[in-house]
Kinemage of the C-alpha trace (Angstrom):
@kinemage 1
@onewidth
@group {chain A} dominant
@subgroup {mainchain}
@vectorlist {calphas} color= white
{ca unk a 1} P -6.111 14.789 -11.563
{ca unk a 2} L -2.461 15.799 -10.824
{ca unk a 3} L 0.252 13.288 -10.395
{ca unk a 4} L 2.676 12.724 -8.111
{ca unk a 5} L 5.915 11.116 -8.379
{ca unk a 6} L 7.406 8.834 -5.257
{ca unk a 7} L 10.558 7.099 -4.760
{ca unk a 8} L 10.707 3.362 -4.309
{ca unk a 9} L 11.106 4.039 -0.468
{ca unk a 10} L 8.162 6.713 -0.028
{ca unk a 11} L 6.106 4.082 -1.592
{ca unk a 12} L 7.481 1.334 0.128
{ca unk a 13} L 6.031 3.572 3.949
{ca unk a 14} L 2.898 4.277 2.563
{ca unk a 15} L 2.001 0.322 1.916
{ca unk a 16} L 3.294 -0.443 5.124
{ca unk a 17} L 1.321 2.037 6.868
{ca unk a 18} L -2.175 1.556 5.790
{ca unk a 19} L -4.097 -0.866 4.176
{ca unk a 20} L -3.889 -1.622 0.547
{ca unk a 21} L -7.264 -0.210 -0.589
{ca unk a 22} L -7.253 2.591 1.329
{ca unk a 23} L -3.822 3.778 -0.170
{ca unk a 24} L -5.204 2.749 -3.277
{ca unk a 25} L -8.195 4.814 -2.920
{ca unk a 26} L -5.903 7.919 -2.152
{ca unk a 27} L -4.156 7.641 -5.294
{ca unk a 28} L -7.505 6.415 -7.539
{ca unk a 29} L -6.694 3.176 -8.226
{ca unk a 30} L -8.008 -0.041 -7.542
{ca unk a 31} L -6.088 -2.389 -5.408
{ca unk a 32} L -4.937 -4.900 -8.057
{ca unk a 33} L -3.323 -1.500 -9.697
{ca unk a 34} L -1.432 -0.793 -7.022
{ca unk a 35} L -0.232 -4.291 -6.373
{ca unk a 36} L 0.819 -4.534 -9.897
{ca unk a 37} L 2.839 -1.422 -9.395
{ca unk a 38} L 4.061 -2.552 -6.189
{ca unk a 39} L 5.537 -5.934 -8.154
{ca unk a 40} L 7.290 -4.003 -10.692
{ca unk a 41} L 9.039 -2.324 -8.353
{ca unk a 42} L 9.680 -5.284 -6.198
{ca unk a 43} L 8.352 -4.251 -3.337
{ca unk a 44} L 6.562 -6.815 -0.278
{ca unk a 45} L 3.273 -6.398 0.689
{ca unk a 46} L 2.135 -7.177 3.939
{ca unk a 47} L 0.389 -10.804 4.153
{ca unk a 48} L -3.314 -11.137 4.241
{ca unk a 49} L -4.425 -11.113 8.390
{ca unk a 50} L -1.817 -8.277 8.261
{ca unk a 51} L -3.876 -5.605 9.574
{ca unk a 52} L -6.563 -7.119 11.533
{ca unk a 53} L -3.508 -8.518 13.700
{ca unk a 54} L -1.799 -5.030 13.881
{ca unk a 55} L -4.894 -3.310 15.013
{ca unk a 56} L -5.964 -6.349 17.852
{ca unk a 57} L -2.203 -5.526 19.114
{ca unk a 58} L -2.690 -1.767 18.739
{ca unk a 59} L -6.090 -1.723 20.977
């Protein structure tokens, strides 16, 4: 498996843009992995309801 390096900002878009497990997924690790990550580099996570209210507003 290759890695890939992001900035604090790249990372930042790609949680806001999908949902947690599914970026996780991408990258092969769980969820709780990437939110640990995500902590350490102080970056928010969207709140749970986040995406089931963004995709009732997007239909």
């Amino acid at each position: 498996m290759s890695s890939k390096e992001l900035t604090r900002k790249e990372l930042y878009n790609l949680v806001w843009s999908k949902p947690l497990t599914q970026l996780a997924k991408d990258f092969g690790l769980s969820d709780n992995g990437l939110r640990k990550i995500c902590k350490k580099y102080d970056i928010p996570l969207p709140k749970m309801g986040h995406w089931q209210k963004y995709n009732t507003v997007k239909k």
